[in-house]
Backbone as a ProteinNet text record, in pm:
[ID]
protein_1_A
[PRIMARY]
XXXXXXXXXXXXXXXXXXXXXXXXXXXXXXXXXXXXXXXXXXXXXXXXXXXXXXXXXXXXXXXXXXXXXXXXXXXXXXXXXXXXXXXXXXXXXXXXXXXXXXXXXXXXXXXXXXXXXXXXXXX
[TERTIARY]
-1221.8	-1128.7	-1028.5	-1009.9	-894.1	-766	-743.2	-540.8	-463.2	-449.5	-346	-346.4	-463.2	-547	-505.2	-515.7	-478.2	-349.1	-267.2	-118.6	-70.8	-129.2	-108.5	-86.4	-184.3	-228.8	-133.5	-51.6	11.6	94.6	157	290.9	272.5	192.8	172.6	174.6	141	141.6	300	350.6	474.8	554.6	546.4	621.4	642.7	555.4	495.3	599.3	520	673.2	827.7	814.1	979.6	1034.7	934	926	967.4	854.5	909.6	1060.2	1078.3	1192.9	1311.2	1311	1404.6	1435.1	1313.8	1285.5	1376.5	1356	1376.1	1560.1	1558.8	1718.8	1805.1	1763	1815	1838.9	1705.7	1754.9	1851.4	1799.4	1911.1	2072.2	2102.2	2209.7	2318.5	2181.5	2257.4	2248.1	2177.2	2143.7	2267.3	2301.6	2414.4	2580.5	2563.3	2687.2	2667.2	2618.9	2583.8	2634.1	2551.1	2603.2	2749.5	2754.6	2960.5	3028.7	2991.1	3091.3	3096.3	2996.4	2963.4	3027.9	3062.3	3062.3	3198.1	3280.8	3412.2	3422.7	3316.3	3311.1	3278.9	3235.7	3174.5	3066.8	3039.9	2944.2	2841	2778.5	2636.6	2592.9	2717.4	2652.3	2625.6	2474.1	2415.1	2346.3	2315.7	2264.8	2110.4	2063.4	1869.5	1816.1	1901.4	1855.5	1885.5	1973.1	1974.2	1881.7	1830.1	1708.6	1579.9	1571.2	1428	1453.1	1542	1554.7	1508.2	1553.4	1533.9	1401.4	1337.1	1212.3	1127.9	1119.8	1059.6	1041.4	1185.4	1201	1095.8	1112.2	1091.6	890.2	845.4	692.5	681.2	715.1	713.3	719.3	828.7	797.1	714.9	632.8	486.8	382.4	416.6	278.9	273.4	379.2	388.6	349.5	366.1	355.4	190.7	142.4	-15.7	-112.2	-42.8	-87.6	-72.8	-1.5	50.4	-51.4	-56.5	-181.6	-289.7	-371.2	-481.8	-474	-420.5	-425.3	-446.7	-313.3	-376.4	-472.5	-510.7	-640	-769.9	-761.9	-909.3	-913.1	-810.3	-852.9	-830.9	-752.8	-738.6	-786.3	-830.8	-855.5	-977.8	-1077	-1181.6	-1281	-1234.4	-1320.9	-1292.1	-1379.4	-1377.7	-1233.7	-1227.1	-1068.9	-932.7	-967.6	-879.3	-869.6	-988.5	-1023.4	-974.5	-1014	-1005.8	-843	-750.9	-596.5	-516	-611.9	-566	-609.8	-731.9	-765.6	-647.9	-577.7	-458.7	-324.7	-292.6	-185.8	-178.9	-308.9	-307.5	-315.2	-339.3	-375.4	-218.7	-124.8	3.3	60.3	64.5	130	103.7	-41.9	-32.2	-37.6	15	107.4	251	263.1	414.7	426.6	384.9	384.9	375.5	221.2	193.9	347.1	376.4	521.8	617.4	591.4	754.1	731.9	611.2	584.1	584.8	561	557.4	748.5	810.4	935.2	985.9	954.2	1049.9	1020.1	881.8	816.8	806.2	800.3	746.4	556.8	515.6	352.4	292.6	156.4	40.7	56.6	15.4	0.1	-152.2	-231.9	-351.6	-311.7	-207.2	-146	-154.1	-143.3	-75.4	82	205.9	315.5	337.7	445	508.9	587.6	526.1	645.2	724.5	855.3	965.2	1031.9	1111.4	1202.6	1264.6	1257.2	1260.5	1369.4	1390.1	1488.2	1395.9	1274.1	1197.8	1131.5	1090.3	989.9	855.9	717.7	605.2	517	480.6	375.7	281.9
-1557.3	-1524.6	-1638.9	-1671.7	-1800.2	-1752.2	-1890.6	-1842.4	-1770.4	-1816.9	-1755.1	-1632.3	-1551.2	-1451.9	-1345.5	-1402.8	-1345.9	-1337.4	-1432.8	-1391	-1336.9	-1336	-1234	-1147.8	-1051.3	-950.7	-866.4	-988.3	-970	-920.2	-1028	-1003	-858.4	-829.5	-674.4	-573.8	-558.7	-460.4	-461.9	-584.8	-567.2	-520.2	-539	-541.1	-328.1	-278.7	-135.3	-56.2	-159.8	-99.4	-114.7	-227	-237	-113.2	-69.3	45.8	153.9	198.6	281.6	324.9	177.6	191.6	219.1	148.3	181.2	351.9	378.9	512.3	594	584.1	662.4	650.2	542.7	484.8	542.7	506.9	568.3	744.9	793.4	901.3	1024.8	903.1	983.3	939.6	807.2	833.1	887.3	862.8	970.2	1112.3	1183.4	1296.7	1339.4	1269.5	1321.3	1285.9	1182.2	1172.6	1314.3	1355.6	1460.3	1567.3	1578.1	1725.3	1673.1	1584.5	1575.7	1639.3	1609.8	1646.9	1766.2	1845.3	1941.4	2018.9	1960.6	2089.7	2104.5	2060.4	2114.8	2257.8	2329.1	2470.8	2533.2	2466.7	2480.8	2407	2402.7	2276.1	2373.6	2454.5	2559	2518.3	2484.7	2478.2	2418.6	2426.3	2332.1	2254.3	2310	2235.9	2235.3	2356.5	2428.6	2291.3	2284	2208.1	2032.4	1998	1878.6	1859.9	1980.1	1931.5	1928.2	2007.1	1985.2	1832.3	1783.8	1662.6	1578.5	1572.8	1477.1	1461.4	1560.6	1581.3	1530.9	1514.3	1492.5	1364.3	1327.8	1175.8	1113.4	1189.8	1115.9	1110.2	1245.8	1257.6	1135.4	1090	996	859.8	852.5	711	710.3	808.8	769.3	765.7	832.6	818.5	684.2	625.4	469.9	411.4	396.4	368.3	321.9	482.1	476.8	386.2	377.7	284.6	179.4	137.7	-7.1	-24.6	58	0.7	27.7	74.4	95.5	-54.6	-95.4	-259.5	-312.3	-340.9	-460.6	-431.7	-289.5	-292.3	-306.8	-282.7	-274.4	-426.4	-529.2	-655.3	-746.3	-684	-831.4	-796.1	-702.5	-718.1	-567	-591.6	-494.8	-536.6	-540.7	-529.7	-359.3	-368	-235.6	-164.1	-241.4	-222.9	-227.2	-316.9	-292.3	-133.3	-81.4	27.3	130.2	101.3	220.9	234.2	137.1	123.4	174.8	146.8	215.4	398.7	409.1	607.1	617.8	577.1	642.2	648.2	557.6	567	635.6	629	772.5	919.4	967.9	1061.8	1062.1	1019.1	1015.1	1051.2	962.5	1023.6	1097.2	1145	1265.5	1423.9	1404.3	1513.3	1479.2	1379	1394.7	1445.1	1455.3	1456	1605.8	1690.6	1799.6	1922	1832.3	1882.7	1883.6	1817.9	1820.8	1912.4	1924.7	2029.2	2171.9	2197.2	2347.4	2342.4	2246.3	2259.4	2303.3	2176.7	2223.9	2305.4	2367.7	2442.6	2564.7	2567.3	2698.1	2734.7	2631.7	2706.1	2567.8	2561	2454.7	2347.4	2222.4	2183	2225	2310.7	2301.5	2451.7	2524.2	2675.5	2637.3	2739.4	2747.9	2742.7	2716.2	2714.5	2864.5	2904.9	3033	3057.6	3206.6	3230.2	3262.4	3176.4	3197.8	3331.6	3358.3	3472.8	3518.7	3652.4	3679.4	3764.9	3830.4	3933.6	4088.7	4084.6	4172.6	4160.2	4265.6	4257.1	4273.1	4202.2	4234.4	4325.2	4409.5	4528.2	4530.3
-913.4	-1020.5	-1033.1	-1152.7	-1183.3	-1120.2	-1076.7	-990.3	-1145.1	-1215	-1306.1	-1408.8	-1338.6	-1372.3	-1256.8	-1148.1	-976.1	-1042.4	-1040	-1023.3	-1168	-1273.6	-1425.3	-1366.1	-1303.3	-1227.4	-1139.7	-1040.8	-937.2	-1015.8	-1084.7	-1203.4	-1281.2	-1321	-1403	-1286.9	-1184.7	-1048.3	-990.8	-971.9	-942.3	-1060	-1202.1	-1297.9	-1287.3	-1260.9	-1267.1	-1150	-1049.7	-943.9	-972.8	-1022.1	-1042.9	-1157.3	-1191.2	-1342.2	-1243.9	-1150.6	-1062.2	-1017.7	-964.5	-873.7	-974.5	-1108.3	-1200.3	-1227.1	-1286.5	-1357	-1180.3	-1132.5	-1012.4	-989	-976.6	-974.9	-1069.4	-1208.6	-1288.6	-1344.7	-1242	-1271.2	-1180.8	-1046.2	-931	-983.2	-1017.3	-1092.5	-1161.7	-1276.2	-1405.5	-1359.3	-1300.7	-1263.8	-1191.7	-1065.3	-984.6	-1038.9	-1120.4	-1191.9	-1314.3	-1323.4	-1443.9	-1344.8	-1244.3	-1177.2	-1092	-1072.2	-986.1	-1095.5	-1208.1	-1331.8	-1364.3	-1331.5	-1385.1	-1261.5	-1150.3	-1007.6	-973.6	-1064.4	-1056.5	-1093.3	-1165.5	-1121.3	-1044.5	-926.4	-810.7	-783.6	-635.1	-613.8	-672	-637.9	-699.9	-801.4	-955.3	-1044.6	-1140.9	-1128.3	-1227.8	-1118.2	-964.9	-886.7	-875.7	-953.9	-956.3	-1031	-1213.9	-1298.3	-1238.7	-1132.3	-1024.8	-923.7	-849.1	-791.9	-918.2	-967	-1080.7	-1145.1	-1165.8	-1210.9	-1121.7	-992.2	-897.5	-884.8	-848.8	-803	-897.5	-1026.8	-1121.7	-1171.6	-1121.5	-1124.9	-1034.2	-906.6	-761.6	-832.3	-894.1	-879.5	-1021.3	-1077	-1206.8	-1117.2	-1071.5	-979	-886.2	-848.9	-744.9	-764.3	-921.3	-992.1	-1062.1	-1110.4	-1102.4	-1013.7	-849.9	-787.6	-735.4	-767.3	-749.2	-814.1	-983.3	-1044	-1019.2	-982.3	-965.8	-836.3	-760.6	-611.8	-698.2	-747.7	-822.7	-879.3	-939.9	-1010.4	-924	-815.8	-763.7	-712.7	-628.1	-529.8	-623.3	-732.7	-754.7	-875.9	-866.3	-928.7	-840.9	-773.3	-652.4	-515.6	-442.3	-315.5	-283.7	-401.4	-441.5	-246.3	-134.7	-17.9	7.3	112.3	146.8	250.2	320.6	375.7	285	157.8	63.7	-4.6	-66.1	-86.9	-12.5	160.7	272.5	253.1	256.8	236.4	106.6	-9.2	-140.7	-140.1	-77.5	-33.6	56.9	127.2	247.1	170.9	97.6	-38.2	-79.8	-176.8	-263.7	-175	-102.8	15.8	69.1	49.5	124.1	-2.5	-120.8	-220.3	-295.6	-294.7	-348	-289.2	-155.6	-59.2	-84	-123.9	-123.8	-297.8	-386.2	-477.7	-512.1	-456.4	-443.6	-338.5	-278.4	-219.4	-272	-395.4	-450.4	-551	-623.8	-687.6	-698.5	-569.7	-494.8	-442.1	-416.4	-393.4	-555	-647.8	-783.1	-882.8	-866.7	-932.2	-944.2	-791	-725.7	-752.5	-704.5	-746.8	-701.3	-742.8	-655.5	-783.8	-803.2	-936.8	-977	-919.7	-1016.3	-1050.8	-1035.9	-1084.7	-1224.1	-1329.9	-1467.2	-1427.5	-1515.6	-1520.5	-1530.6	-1413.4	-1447.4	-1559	-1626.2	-1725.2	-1747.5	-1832.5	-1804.3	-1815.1	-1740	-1761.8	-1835.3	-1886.5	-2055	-2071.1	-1955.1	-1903	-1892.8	-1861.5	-1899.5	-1756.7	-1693.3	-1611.2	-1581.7	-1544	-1636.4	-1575.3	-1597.6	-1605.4	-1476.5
[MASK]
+++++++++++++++++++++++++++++++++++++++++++++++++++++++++++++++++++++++++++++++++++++++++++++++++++++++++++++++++++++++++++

């Protein structure tokens, strides 16, 4: 493969992470400056819709993340130990991912979405 093809490459995989790390940054941020402001009525509130934020953030930046190893692993270092190293990635982050789901969700991600609460109780 041409060097400036390799490092295009490199450059688009890192560019993805740095997407990550932003998207993530920015939303623990704004998120907790949103709820300090808000918790002068008490720390409690408005703290449910602060973790669902976080968490959502956190599963958006690892799913960036994944992609970004998917690039480079499968244009730049397509051996089999490269491969065996990109299956343990993904296998790590998507337990951490599946965990944050069942934390902010309440349910599996291959569940349907619970329905929301109507003020009604169902049958």
């Amino acid at each position: 493969m041409n060097e400036q093809v390799r490092e295009a490459i490199e450059s688009i995989a890192q560019a993805v992470e740095l997407l990550a790390v932003a998207v993530m940054v920015t939303f623990i941020v704004a998120g907790t400056l949103r709820w300090l402001a808000k918790s002068r009525h008490g720390i409690e509130y408005g703290y449910e819709r602060y973790r669902v934020m976080l968490g959502k953030s956190l599963l958006v930046g690892l799913e960036l993340l994944v992609a970004a190893d998917i690039i480079r692993t499968v244009t730049l270092d397509a051996t089999l130990a490269g491969i065996a190293a990109l299956g343990a990635l993904v296998v790590v982050r998507t337990a951490l991912s599946w965990s944050l789901t069942v934390e902010v969700e309440g349910r599996w991600p291959w569940r349907p979405p619970l329905p929301k609460e109507s003020g009604t109780q169902p049958r």
